[in-house]
C-alpha positions as CSV (number, residue, x, y, z in Angstrom):
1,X,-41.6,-45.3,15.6
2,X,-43.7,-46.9,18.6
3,X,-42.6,-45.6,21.8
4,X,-44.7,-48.3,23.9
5,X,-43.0,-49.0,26.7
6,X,-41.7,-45.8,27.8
7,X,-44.8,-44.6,29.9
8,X,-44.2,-44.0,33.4
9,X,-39.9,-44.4,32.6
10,X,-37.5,-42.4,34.6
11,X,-34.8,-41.2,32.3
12,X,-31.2,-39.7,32.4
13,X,-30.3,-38.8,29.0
14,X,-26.1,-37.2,28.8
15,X,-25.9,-34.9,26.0
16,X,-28.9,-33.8,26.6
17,X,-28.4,-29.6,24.9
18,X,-27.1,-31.9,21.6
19,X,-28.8,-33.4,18.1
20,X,-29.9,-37.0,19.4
21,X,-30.4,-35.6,23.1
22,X,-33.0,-32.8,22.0
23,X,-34.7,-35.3,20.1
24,X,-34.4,-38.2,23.0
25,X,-35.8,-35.6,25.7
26,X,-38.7,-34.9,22.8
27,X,-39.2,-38.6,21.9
28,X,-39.3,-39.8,25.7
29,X,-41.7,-37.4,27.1
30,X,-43.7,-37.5,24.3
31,X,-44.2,-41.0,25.2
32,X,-44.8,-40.6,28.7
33,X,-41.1,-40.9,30.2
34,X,-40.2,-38.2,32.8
35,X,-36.3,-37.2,31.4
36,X,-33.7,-35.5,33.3
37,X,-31.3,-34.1,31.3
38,X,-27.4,-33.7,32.0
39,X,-25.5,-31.3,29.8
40,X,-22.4,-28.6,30.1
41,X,-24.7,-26.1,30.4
42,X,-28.1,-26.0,32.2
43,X,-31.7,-25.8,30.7
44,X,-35.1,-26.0,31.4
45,X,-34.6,-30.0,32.4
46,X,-31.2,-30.0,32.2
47,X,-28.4,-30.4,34.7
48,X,-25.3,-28.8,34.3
49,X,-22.1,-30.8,34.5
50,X,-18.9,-31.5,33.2
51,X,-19.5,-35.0,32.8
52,X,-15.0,-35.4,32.7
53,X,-14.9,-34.6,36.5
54,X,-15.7,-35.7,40.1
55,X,-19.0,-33.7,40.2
56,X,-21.1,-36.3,38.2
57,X,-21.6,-38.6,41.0
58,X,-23.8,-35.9,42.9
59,X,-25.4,-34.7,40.3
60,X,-26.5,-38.2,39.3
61,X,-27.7,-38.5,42.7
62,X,-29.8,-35.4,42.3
63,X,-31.2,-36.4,38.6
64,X,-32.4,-39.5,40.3
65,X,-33.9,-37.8,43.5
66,X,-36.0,-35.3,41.0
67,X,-36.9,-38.5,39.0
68,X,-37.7,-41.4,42.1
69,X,-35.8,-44.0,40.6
70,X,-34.1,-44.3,37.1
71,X,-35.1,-47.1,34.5
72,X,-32.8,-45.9,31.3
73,X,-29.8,-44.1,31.3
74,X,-29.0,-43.1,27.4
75,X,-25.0,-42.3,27.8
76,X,-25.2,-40.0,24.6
77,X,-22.6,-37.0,25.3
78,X,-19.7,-37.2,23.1
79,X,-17.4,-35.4,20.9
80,X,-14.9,-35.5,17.9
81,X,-12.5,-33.9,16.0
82,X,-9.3,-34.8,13.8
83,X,-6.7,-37.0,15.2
84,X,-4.6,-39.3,12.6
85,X,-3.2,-42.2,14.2
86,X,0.0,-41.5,13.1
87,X,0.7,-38.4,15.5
88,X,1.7,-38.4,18.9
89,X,-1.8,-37.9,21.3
90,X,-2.6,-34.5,21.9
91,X,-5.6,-32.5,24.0
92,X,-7.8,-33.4,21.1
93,X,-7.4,-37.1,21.8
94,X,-7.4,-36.9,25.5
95,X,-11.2,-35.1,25.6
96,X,-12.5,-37.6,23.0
97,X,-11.1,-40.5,25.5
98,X,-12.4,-38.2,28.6
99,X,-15.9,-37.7,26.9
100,X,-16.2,-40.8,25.1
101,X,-15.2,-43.3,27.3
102,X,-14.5,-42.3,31.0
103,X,-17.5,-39.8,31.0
104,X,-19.9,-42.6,30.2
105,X,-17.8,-45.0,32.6
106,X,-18.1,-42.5,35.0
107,X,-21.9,-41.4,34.8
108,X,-22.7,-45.3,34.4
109,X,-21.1,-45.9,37.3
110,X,-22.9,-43.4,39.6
111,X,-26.4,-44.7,38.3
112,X,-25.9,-48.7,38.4
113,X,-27.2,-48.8,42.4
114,X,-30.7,-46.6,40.9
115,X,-30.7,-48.7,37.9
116,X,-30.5,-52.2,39.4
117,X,-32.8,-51.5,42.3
118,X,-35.3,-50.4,39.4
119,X,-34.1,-53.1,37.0
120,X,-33.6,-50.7,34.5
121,X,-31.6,-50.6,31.2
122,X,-28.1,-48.8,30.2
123,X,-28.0,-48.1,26.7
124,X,-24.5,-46.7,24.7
125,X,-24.3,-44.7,22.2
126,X,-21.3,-45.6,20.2
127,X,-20.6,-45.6,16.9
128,X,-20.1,-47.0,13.2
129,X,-16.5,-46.4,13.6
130,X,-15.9,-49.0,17.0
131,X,-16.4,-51.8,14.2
132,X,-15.4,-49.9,11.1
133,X,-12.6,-47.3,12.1
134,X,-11.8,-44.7,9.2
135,X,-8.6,-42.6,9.0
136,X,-7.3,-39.5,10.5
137,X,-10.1,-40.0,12.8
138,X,-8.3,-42.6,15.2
139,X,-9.0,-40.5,18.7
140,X,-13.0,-41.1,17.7
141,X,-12.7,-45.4,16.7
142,X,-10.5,-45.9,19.5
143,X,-12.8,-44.2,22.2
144,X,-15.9,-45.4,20.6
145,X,-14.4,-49.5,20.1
146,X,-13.3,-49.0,24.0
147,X,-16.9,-47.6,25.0
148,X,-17.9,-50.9,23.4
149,X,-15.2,-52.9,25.3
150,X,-16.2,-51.3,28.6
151,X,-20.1,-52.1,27.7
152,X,-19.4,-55.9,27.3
153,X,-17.1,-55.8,30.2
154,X,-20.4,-54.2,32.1
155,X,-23.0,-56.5,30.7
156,X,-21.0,-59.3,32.2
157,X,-20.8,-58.0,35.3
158,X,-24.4,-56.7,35.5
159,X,-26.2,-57.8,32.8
160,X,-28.6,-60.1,35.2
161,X,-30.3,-56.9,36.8
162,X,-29.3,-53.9,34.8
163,X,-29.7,-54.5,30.3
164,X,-27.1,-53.1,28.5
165,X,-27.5,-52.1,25.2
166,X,-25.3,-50.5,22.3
167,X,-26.6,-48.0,19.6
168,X,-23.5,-47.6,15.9
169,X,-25.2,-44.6,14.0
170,X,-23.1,-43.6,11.2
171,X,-22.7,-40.2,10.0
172,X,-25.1,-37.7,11.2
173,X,-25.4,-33.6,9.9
174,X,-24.6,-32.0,13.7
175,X,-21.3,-29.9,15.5
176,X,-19.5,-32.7,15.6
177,X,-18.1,-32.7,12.8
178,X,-17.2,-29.4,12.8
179,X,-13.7,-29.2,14.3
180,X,-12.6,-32.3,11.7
181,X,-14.4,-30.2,8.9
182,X,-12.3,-26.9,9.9
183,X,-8.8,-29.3,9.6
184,X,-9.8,-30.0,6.0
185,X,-10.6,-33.6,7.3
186,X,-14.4,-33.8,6.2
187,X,-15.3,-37.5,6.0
188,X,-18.6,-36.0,3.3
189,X,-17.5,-39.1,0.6
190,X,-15.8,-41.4,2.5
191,X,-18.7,-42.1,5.6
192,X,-22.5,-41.7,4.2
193,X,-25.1,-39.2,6.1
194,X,-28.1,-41.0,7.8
195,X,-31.1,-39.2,9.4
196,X,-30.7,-38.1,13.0
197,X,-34.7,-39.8,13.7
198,X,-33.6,-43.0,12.3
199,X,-30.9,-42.7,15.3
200,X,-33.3,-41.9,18.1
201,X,-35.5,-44.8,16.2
202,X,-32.8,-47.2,17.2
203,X,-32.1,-46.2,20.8
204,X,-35.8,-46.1,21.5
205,X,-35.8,-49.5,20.4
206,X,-32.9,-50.8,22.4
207,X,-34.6,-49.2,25.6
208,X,-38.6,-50.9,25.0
209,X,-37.3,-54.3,23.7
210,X,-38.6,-56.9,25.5
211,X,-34.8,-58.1,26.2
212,X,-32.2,-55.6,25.7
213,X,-30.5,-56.0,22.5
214,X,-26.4,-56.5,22.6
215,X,-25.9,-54.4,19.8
216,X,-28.3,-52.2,17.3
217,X,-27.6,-50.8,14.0
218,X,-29.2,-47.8,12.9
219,X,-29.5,-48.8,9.7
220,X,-29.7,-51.8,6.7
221,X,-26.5,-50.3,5.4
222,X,-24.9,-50.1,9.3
223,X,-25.9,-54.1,9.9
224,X,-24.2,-55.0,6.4
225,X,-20.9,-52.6,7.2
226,X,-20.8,-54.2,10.3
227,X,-21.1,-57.9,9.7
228,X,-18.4,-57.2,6.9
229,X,-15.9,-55.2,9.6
230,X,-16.6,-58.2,12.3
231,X,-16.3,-61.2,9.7
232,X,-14.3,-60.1,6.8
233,X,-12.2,-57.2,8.2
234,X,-9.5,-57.5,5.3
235,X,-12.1,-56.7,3.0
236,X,-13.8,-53.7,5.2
237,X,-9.9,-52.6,5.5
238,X,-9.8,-52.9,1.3
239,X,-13.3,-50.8,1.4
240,X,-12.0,-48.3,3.0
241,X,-9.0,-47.8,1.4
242,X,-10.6,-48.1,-2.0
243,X,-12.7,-45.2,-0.8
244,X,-9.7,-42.5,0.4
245,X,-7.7,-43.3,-2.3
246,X,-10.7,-42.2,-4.8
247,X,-11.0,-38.8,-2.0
248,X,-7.7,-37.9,-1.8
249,X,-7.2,-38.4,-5.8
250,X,-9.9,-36.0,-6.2
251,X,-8.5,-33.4,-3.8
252,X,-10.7,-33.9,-0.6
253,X,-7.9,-33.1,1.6
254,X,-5.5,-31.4,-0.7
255,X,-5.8,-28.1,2.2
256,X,-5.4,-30.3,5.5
257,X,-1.4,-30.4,6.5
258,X,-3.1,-33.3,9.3
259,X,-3.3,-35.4,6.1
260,X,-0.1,-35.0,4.3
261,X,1.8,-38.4,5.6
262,X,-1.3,-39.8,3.8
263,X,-0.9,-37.9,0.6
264,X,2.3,-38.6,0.6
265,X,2.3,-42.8,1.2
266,X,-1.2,-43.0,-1.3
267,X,1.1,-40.7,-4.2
268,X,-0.8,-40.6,-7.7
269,X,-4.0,-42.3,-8.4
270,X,-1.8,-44.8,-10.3
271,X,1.5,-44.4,-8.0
C-alpha cells in the first residue's frame, strides 16, 4: 500500500495497544507521520486513558502539545461482546455504546479546534455490521450504525475544514471476539475473516486521499454487502437469515443459553 502523503503528519491514533492500532502506529511512522498513541494502558508512545471518562480532553491536549498540531485522528478503540437484541441492556451493552460511540464522540470532540486550525482529517473506524447488522450481536451494530450517524452528523457540521472519513472492516482474527466466542456466540460461518493489513490498507487510504472519502470498504466483498444492505435490505435481511438458520442447524450455538430464544423460534431445519 502507498503511504504518500503521510510525511511530516501529526497523528492521534485511539486504540493504539490493539490489532489495527499496532499496525497504524507501524504504518504511519513508517511513512514519516509522527503518532501519538492513546490507549488504557501506557507504552512507549502511548498515552494512558480511559477514553469513557472526563480525562480525555487533557490528555488530547497533551498528545497535541507532544505532536505541534494534529492532521489525522484515527478513532480506532472499540470493543464487543454478545448482546442479543432481544434482552433487556446490560453492562455489556452500556461499554460497547461508551467505547464505541461516546469515546469517539468524546475524543473527536477534544481534537476538532487542533484539527481545523491544521485542516486535518477525522477518520472512523466503524464496521460491516452499521450497514449489515447480524444477530445476538445488537450492542456492536447499534453502536457502530450510531458512530456512523454521529460521523454524518459531524461532516455536516465541519466537513468544510476538518474531512471526515468512515472505514467498515468485516471480521478480523483479534480479542475482540473473544468474550462473544466464550458465550458460544462465534460468528466463524456466519461473518467471513479478512486480513487485518487490508484494514489498515483502507484507513491509510481514507487519510492521503486527495478529498476524504465518505465511506470506505475494506474489501470487494464489503462494497458488494454493503450496496446490497443500503439498496436491497430485504434481501441482505433474507442473507442473513439464510446463513443462521444453516449455523444453528448445524449446532453452532447448540452450548450458548444467550441463543436459546433463537433456537427456539428457527426450530428444525425444516420446522
Amino acid at each position: 500500500m502507498n503511504n504518500k502523503g503521510m510525511n511530516g503528519k501529526r497523528v492521534i491514533v485511539t486504540g493504539a495497544n490493539g490489532t489495527f492500532g499496532r499496525l497504524l502506529t507501524r504504518r504511519f511512522t513508517e511513512a514519516g507521520a509522527t503518532v501519538v498513541g492513546i490507549d488504557l494502558a501506557a507504552a512507549p508512545g502511548v498515552l494512558a486513558c480511559d477514553l469513557t471518562t472526563t480525562a480525555v480532553p487533557g490528555v488530547v491536549e497533551r498528545a497535541v502539545a507532544e505532536l505541534g498540531g494534529l492532521d489525522l485522528l484515527v478513532n480506532n478503540a472499540g470493543v464487543g461482546g454478545p448482546a442479543p437484541a432481544e434482552l433487556a441492556p446490560d453492562t455489556v451493552v452500556k461499554r460497547q455504546l461508551e467505547v464505541n460511540l461516546l469515546a469517539a464522540w468524546r475524543t473527536t470532540a477534544a481534537a476538532l479546534p487542533a484539527l481545523e486550525a491544521g485542516r486535518g482529517r477525522v477518520v472512523f473506524v466503524a464496521s460491516r455490521m452499521a450497514v449489515l447488522p447480524l444477530p445476538l450481536a445488537a450492542a456492536y451494530g447499534v453502536s457502530k450504525r450510531a458512530l456512523v450517524a454521529y460521523a454524518d452528523a459531524l461532516r455536516l457540521e465541519v466537513g468544510s475544514h476538518v474531512g471526515v472519513s468512515v472505514v467498515y472492516p468485516s471480521m478480523v482474527a483479534s480479542p475482540i471476539h473473544d468474550s462473544t466466542a466464550a458465550a458460544g456466540l462465534s460468528l466463524d460461518g456466519v461473518s467471513r475473516y479478512e486480513p487485518a493489513d487490508g484494514v489498515v490498507d483502507a484507513i491509510v487510504r481514507a487519510a492521503t486521499a486527495r478529498r476524504a472519502p465518505r465511506a470506505v470498504a475494506t474489501t470487494a466483498r464489503g462494497r458488494l454487502e454493503m450496496a446490497i444492505a443500503r439498496h436491497f435490505p430485504s434481501l441482505a435481511d433474507a442473507m442473513v437469515r439464510r446463513t443462521v438458520r444453516s449455523r444453528l442447524a448445524a449446532g453452532a450455538f447448540d452450548g450458548a443459553p444467550l441463543a436459546a430464544g433463537m433456537r427456539r423460534r428457527y426450530g428444525p431445519p425444516n420446522g
